[in-house]
PDB file of N, CA, C and O in Angstrom:
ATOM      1  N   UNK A   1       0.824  -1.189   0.000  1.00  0.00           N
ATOM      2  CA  UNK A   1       0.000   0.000   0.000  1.00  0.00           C
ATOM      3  C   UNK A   1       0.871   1.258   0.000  1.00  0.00           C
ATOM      4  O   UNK A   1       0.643   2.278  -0.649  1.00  0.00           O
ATOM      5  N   UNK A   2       2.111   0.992   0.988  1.00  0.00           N
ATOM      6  CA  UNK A   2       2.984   2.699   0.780  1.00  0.00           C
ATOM      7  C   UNK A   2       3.251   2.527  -0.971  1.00  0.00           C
ATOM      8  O   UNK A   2       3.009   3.504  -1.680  1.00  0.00           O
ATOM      9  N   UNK A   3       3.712   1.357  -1.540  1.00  0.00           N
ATOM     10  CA  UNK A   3       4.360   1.934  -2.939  1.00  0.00           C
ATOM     11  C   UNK A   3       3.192   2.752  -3.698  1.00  0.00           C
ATOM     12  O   UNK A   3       3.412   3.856  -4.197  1.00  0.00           O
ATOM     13  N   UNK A   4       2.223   2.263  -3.732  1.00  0.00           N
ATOM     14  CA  UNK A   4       1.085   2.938  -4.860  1.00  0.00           C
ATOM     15  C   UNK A   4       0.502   4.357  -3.700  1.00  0.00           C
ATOM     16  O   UNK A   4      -0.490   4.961  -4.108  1.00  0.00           O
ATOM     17  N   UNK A   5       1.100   4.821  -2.365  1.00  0.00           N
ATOM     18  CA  UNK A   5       0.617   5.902  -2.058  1.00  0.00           C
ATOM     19  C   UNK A   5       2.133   6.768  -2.455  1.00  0.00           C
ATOM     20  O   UNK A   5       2.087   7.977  -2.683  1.00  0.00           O
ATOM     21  N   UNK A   6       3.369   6.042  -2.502  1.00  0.00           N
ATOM     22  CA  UNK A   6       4.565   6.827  -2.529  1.00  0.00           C
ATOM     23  C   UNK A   6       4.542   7.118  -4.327  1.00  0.00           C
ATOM     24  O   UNK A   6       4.949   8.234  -4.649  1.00  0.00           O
ATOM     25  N   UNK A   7       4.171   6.345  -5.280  1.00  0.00           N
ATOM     26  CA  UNK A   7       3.536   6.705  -6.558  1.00  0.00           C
ATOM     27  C   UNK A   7       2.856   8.232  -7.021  1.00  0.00           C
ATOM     28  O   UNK A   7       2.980   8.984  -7.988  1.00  0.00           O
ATOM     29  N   UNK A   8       2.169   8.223  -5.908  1.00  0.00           N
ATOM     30  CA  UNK A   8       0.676   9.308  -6.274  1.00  0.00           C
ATOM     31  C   UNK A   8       1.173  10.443  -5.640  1.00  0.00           C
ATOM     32  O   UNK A   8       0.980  11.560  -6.121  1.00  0.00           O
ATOM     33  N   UNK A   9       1.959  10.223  -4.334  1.00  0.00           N
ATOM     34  CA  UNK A   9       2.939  11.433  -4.140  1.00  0.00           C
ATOM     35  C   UNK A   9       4.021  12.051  -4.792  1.00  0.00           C
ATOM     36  O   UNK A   9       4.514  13.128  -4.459  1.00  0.00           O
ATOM     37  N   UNK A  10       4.456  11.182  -5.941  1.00  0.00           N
ATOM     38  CA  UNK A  10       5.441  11.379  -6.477  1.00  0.00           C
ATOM     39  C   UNK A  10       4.619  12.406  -7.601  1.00  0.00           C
ATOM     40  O   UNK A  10       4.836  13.616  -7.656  1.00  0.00           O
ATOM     41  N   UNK A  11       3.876  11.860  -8.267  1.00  0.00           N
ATOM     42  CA  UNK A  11       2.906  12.103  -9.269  1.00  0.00           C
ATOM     43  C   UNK A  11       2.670  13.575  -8.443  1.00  0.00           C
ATOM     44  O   UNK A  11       3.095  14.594  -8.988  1.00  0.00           O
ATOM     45  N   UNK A  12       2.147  13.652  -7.432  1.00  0.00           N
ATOM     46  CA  UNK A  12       1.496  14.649  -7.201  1.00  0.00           C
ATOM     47  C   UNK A  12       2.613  15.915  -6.992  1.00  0.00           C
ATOM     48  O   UNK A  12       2.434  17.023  -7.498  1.00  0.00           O
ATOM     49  N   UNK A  13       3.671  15.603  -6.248  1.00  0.00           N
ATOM     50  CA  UNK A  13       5.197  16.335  -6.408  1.00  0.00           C
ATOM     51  C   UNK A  13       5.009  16.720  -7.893  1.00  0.00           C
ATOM     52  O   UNK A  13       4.577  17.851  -8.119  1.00  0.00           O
ATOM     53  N   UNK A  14       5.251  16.006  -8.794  1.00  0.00           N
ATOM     54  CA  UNK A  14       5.889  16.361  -9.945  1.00  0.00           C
ATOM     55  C   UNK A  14       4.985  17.714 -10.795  1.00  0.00           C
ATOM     56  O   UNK A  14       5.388  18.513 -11.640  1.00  0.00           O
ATOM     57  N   UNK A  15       3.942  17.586 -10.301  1.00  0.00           N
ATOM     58  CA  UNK A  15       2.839  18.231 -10.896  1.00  0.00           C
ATOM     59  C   UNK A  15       3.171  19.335  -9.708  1.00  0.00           C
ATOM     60  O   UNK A  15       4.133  19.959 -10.156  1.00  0.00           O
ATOM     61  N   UNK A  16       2.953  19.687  -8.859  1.00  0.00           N
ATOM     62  CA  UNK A  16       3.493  20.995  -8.158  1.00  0.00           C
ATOM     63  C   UNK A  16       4.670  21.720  -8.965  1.00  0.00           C
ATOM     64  O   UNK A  16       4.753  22.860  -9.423  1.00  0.00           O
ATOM     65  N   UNK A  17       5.389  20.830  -8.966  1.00  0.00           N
ATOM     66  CA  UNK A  17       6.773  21.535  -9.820  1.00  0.00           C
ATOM     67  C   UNK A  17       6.696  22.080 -11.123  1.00  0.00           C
ATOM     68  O   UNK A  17       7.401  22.976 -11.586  1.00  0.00           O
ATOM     69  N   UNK A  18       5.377  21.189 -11.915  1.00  0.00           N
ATOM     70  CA  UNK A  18       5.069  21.813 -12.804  1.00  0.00           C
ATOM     71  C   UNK A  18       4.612  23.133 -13.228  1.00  0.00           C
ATOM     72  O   UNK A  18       4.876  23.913 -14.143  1.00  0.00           O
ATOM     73  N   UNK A  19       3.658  23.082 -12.001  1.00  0.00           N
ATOM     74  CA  UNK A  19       3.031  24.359 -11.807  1.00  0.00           C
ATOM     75  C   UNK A  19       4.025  25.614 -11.007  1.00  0.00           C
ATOM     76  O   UNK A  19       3.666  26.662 -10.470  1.00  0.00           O
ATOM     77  N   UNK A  20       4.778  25.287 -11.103  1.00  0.00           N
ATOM     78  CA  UNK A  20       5.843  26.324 -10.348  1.00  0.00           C
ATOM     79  C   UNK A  20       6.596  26.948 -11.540  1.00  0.00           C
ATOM     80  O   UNK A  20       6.710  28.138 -11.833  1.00  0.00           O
ATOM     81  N   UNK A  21       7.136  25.729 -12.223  1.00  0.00           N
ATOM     82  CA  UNK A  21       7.497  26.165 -13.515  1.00  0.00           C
ATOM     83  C   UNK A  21       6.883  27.155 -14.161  1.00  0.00           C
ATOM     84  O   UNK A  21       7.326  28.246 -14.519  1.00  0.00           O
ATOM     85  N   UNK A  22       5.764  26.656 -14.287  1.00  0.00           N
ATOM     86  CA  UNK A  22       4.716  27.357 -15.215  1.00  0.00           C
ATOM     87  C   UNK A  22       4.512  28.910 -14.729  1.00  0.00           C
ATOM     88  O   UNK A  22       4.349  29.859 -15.496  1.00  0.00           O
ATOM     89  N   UNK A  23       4.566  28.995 -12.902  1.00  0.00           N
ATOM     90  CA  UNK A  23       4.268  30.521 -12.568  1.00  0.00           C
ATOM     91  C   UNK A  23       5.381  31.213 -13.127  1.00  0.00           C
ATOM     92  O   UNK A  23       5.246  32.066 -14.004  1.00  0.00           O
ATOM     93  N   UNK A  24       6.897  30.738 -12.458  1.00  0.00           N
ATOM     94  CA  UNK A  24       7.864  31.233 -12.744  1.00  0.00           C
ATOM     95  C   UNK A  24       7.666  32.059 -14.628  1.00  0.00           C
ATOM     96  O   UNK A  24       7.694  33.268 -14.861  1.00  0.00           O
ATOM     97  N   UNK A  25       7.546  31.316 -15.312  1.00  0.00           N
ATOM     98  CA  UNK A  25       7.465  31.550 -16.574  1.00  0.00           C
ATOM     99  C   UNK A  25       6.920  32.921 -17.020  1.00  0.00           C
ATOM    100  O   UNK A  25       7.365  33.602 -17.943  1.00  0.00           O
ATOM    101  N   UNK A  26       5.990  33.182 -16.294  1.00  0.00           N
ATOM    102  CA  UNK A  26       5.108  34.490 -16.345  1.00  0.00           C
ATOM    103  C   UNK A  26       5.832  35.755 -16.137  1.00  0.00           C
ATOM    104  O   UNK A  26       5.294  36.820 -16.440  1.00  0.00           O
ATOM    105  N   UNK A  27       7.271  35.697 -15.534  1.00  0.00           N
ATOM    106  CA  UNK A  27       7.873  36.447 -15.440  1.00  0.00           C
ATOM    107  C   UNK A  27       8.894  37.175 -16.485  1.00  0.00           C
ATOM    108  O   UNK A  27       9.342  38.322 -16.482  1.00  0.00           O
ATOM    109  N   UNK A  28       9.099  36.054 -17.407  1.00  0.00           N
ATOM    110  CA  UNK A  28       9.422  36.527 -18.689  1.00  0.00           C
ATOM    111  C   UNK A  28       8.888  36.595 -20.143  1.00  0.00           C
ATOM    112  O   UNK A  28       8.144  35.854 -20.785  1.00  0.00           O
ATOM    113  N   UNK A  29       9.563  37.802 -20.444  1.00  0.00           N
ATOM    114  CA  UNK A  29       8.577  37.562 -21.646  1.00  0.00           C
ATOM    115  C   UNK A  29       8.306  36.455 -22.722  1.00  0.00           C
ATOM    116  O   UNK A  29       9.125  35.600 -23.057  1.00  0.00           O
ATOM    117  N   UNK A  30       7.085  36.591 -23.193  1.00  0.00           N
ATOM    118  CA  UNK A  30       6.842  35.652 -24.148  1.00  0.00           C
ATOM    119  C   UNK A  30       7.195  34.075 -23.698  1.00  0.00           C
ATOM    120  O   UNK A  30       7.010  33.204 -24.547  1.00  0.00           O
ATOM    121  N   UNK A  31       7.479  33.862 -22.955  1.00  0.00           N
ATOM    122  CA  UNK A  31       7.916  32.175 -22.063  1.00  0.00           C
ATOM    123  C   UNK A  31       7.005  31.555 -22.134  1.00  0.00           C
ATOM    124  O   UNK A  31       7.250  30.349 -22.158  1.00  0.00           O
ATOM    125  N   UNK A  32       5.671  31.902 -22.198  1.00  0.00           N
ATOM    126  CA  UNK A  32       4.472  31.417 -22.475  1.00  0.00           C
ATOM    127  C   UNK A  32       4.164  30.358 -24.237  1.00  0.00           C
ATOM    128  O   UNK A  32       3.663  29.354 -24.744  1.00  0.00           O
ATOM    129  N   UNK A  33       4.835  31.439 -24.434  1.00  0.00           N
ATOM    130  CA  UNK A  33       4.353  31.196 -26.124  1.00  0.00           C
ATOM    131  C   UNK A  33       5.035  30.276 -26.798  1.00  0.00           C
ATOM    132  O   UNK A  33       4.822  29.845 -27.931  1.00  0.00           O
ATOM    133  N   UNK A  34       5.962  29.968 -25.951  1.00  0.00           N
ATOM    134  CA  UNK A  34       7.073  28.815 -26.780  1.00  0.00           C
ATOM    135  C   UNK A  34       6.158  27.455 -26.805  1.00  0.00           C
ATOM    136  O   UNK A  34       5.003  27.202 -26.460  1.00  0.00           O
ATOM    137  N   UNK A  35       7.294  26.660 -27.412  1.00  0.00           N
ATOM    138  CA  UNK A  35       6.386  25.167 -27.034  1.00  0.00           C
ATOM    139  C   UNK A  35       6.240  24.789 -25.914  1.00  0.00           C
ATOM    140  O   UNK A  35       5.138  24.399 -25.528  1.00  0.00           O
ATOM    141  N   UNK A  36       7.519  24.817 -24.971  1.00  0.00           N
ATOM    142  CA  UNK A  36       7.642  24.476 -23.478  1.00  0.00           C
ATOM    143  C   UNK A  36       6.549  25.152 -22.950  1.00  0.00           C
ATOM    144  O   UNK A  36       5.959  24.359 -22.217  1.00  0.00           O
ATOM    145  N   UNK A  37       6.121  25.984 -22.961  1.00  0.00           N
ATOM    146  CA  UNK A  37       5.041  27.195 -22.295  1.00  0.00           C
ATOM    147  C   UNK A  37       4.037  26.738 -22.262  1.00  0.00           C
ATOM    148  O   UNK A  37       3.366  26.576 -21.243  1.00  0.00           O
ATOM    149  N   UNK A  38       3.572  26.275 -23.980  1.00  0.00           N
ATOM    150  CA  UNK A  38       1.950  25.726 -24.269  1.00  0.00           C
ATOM    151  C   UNK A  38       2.069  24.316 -23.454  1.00  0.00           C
ATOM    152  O   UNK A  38       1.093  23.848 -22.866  1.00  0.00           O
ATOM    153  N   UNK A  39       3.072  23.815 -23.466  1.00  0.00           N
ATOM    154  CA  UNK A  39       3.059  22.265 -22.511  1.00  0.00           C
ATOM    155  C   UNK A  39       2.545  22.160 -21.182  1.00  0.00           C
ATOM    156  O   UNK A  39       1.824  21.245 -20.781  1.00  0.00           O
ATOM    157  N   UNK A  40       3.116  23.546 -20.238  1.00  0.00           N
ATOM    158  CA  UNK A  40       3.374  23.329 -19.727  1.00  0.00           C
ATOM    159  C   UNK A  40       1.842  24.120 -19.329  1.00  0.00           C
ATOM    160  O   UNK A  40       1.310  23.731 -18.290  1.00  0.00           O
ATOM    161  N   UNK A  41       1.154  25.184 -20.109  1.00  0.00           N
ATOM    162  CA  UNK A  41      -0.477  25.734 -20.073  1.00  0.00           C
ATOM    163  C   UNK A  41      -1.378  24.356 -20.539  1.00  0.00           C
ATOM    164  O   UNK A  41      -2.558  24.398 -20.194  1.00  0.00           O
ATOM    165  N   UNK A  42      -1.082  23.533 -21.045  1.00  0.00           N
ATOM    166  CA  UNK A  42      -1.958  22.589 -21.722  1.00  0.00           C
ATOM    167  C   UNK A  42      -2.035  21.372 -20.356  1.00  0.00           C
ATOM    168  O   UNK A  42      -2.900  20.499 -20.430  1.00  0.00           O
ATOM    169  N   UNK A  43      -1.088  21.402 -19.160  1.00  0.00           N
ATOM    170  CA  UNK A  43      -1.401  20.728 -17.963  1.00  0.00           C
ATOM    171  C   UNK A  43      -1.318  21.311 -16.835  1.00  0.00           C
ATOM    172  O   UNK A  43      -1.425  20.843 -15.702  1.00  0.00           O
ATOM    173  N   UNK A  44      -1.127  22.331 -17.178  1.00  0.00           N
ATOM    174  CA  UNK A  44      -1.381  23.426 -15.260  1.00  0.00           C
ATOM    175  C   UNK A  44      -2.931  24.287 -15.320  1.00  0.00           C
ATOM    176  O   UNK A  44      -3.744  24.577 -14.442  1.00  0.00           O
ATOM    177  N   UNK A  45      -2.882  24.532 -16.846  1.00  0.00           N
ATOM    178  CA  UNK A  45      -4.781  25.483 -16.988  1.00  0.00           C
ATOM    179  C   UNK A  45      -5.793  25.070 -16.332  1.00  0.00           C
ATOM    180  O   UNK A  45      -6.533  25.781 -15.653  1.00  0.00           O
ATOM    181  N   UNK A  46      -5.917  23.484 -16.557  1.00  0.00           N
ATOM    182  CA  UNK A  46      -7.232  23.236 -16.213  1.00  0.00           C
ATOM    183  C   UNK A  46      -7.256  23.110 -15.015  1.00  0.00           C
ATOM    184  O   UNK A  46      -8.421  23.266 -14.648  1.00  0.00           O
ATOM    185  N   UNK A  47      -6.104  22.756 -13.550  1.00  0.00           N
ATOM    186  CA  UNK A  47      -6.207  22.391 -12.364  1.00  0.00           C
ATOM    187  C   UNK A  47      -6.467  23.803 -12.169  1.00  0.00           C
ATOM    188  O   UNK A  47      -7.583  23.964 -11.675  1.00  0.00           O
ATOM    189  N   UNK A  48      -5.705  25.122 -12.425  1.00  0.00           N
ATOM    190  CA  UNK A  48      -5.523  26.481 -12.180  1.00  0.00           C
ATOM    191  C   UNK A  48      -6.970  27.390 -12.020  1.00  0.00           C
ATOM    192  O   UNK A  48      -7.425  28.171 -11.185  1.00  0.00           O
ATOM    193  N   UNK A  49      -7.424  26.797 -13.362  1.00  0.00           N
ATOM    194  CA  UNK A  49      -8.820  27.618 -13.934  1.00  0.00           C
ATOM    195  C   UNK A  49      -9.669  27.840 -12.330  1.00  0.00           C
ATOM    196  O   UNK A  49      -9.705  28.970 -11.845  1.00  0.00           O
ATOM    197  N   UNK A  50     -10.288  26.712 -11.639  1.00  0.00           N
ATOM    198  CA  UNK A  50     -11.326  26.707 -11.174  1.00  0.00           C
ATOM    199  C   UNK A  50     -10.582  27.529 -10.031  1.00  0.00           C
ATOM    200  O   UNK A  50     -11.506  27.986  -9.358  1.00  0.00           O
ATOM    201  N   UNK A  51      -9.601  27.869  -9.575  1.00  0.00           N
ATOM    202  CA  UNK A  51      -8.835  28.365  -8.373  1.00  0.00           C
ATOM    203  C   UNK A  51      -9.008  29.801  -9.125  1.00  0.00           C
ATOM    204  O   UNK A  51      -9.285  30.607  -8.237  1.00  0.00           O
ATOM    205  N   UNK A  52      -8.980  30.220  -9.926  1.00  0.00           N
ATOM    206  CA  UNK A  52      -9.336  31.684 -10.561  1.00  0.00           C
ATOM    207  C   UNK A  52     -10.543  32.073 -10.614  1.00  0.00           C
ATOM    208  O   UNK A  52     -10.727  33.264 -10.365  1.00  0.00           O
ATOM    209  N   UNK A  53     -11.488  31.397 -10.879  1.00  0.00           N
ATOM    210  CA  UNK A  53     -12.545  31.777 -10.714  1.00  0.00           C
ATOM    211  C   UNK A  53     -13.200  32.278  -9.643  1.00  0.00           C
ATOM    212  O   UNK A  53     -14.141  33.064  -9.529  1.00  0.00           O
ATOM    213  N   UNK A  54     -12.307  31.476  -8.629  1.00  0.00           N
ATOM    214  CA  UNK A  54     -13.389  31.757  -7.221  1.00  0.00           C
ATOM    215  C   UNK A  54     -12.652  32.958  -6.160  1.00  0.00           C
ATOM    216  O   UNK A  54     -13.238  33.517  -5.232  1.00  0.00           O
ATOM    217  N   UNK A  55     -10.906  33.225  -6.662  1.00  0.00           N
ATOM    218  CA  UNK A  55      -9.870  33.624  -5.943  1.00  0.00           C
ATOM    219  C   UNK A  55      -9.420  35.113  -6.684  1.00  0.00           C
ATOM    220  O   UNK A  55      -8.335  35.177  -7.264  1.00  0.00           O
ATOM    221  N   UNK A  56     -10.075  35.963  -6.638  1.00  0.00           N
ATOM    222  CA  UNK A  56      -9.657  37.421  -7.488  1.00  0.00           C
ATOM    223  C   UNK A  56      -8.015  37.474  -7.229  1.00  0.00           C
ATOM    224  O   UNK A  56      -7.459  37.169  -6.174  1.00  0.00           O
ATOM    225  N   UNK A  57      -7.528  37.826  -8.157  1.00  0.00           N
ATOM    226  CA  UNK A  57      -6.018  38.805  -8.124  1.00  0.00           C
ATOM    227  C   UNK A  57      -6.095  39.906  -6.924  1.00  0.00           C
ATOM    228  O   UNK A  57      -7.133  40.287  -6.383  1.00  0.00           O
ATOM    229  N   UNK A  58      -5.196  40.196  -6.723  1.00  0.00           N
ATOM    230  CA  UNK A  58      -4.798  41.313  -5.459  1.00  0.00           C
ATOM    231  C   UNK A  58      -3.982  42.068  -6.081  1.00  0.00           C
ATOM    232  O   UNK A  58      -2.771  41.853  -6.040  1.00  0.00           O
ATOM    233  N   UNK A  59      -4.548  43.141  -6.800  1.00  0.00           N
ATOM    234  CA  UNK A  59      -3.866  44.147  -7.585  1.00  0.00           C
ATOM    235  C   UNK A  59      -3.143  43.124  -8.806  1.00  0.00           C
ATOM    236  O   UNK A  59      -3.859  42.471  -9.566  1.00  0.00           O
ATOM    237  N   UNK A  60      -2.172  43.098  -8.853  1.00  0.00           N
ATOM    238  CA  UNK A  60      -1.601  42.561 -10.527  1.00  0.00           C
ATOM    239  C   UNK A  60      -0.931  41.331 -10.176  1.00  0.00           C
ATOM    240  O   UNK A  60      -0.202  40.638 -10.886  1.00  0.00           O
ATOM    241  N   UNK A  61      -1.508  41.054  -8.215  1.00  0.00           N
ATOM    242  CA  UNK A  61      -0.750  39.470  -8.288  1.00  0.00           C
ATOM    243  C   UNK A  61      -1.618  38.430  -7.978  1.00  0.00           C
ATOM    244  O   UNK A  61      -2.421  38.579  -7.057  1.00  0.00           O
ATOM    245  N   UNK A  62      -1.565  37.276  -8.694  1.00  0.00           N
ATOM    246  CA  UNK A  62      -2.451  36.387  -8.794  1.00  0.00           C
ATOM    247  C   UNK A  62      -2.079  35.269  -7.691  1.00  0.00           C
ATOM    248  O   UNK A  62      -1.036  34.624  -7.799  1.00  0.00           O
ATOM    249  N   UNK A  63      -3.100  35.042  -6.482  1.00  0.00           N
ATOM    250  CA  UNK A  63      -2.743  33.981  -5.949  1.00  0.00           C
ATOM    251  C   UNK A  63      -3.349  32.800  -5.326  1.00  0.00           C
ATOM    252  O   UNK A  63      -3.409  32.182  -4.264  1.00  0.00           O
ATOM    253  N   UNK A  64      -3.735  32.807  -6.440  1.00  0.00           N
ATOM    254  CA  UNK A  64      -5.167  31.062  -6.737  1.00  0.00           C
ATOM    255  C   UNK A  64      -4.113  29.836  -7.029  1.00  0.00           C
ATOM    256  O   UNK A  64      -4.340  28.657  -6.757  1.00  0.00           O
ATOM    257  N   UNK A  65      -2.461  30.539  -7.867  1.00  0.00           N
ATOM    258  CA  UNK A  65      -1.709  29.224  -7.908  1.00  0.00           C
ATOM    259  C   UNK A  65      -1.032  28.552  -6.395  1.00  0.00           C
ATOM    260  O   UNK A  65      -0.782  27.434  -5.946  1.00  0.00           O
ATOM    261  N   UNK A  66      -0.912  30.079  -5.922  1.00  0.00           N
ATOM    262  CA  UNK A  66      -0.326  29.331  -4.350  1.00  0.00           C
ATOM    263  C   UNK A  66      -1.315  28.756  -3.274  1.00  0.00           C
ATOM    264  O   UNK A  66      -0.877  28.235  -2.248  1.00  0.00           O
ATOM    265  N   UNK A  67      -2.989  28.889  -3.594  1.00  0.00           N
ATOM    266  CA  UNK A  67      -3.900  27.855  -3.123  1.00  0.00           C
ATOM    267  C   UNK A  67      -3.959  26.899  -3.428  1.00  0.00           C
ATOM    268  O   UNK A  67      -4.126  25.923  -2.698  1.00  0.00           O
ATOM    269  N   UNK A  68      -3.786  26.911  -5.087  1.00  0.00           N
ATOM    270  CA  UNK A  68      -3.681  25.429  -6.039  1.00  0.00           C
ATOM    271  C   UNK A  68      -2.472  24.554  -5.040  1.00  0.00           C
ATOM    272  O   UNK A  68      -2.904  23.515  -4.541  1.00  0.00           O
ATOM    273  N   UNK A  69      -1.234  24.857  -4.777  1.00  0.00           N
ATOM    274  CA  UNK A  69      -0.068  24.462  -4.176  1.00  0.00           C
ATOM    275  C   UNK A  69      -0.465  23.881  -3.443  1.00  0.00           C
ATOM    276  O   UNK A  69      -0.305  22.661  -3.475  1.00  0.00           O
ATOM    277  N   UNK A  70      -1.272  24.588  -2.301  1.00  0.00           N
ATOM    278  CA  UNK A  70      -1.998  24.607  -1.339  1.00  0.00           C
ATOM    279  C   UNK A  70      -2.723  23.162  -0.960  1.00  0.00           C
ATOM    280  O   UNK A  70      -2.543  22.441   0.021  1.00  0.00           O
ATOM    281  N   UNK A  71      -3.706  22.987  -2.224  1.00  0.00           N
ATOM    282  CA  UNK A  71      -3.911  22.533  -2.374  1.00  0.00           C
ATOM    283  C   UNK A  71      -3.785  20.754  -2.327  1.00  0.00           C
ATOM    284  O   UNK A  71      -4.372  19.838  -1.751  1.00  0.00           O
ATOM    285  N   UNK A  72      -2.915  20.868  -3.072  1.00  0.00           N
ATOM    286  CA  UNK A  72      -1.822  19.592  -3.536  1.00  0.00           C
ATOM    287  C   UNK A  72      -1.189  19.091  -2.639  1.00  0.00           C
ATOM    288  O   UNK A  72      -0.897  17.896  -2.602  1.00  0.00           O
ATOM    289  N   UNK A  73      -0.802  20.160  -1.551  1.00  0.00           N
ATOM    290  CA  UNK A  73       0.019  19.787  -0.473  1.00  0.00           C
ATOM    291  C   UNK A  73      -0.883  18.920   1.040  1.00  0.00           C
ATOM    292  O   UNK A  73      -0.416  18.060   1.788  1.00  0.00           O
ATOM    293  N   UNK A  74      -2.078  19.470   1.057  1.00  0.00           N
ATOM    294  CA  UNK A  74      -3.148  18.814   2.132  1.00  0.00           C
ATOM    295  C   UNK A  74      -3.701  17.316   1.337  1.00  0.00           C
ATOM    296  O   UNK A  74      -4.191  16.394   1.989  1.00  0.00           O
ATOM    297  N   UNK A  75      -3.486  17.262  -0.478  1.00  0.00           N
ATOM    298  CA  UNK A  75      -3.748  16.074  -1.062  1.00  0.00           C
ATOM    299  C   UNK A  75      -2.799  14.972  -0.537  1.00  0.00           C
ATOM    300  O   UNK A  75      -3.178  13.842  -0.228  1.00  0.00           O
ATOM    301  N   UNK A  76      -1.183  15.538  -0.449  1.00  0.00           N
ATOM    302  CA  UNK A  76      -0.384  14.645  -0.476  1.00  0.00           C
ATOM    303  C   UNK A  76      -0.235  14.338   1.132  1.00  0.00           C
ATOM    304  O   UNK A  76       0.582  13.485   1.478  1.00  0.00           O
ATOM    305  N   UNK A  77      -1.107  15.108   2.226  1.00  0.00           N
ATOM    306  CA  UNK A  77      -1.069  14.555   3.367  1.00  0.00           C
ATOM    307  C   UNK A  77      -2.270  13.521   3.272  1.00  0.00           C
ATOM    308  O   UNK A  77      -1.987  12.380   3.636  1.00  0.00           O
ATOM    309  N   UNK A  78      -3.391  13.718   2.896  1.00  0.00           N
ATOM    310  CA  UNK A  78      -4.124  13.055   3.225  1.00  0.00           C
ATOM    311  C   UNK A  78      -4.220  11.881   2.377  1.00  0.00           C
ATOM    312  O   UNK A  78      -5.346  11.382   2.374  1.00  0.00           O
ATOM    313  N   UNK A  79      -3.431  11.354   1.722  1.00  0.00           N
ATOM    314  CA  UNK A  79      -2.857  10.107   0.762  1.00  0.00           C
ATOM    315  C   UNK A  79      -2.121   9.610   1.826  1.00  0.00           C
ATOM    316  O   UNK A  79      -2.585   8.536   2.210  1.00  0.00           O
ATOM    317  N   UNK A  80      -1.328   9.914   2.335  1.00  0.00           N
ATOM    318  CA  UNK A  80      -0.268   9.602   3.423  1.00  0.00           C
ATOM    319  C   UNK A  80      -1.525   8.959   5.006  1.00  0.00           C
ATOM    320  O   UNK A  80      -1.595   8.005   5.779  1.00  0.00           O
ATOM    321  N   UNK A  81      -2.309  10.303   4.691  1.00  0.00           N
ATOM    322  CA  UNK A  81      -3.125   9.818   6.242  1.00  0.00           C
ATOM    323  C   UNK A  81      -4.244   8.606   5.557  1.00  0.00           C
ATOM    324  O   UNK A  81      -5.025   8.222   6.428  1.00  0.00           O
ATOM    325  N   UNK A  82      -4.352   8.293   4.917  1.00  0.00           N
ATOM    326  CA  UNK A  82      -5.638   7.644   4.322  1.00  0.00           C
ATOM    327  C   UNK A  82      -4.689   6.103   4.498  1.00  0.00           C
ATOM    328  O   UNK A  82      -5.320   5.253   5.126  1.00  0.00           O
ATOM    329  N   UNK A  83      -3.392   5.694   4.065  1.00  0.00           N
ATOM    330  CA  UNK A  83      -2.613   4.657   3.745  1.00  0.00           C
ATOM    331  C   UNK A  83      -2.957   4.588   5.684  1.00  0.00           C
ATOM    332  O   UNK A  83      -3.784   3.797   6.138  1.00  0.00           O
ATOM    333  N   UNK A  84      -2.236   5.456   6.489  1.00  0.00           N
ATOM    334  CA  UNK A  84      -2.413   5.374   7.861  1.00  0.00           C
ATOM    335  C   UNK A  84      -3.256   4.643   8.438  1.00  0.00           C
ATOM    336  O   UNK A  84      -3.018   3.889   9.382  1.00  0.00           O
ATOM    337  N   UNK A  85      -4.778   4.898   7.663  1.00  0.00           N
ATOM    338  CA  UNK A  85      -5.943   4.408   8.362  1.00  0.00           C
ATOM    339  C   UNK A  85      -6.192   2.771   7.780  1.00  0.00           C
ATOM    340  O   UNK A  85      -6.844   1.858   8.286  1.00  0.00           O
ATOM    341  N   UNK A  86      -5.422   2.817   6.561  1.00  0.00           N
ATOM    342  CA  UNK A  86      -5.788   1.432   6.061  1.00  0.00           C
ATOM    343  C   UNK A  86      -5.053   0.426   7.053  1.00  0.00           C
ATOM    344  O   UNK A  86      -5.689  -0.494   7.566  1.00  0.00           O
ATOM    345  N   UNK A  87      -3.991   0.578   7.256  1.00  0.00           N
ATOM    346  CA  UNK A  87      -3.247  -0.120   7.994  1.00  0.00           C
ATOM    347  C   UNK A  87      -3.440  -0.350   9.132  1.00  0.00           C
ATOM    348  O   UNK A  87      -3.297  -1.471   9.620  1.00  0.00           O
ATOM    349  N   UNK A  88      -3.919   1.003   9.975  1.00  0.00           N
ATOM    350  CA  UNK A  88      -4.228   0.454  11.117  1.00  0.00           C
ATOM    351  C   UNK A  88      -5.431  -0.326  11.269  1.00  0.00           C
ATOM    352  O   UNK A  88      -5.670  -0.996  12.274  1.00  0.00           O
ATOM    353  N   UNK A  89      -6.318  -0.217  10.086  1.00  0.00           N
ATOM    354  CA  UNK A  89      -7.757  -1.038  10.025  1.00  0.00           C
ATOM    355  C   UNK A  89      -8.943  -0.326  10.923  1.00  0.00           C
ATOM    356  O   UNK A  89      -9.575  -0.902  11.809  1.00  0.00           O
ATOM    357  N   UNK A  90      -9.151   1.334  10.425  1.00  0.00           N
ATOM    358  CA  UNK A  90      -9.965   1.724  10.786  1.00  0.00           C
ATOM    359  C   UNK A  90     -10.975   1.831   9.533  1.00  0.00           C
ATOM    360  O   UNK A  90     -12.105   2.295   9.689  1.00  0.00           O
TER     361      UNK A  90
END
């Protein structure tokens, strides 16, 4: 049970980083527009989107991605706490 929860954490790591990438990017120009850019908008948009919708900008800084983070990070505890409960057989 840890390998397929240490899997989904990994998975879920890798995809944070993605999305870090992806903020970082915003900082230069046109970084977006390359291929790496659209790759990297074509798998961070759709987790991002619904965190924008509900999370306004604060003047010109956007921070629905560091909830998204946020996010990901209470996922990868509670993968961890969920394996916990299997084991102990609650």
């Amino acid at each position: 049970m840890y390998q397929i929860a240490n899997v989904v954490v990994t998975i879920i790591q890798v995809y944070s980083y993605a999305i870090i990438v992806y903020i970082l990017m915003s900082w230069f120009p046109n970084a977006r527009d390359t291929k790496v850019g659209q790759f990297f908008a074509n798998i961070c948009e759709p987790y991002l989107e619904p965190f924008r919708r509900f999370i306004p900008p604060i003047g010109m800084i956007d921070i629905s991605p560091i909830v998204a983070l946020l996010v990901l990070r209470f996922a990868t505890a509670g993968v961890y706490g969920l394996v916990d409960m299997v084991n102990r057989g609650l």
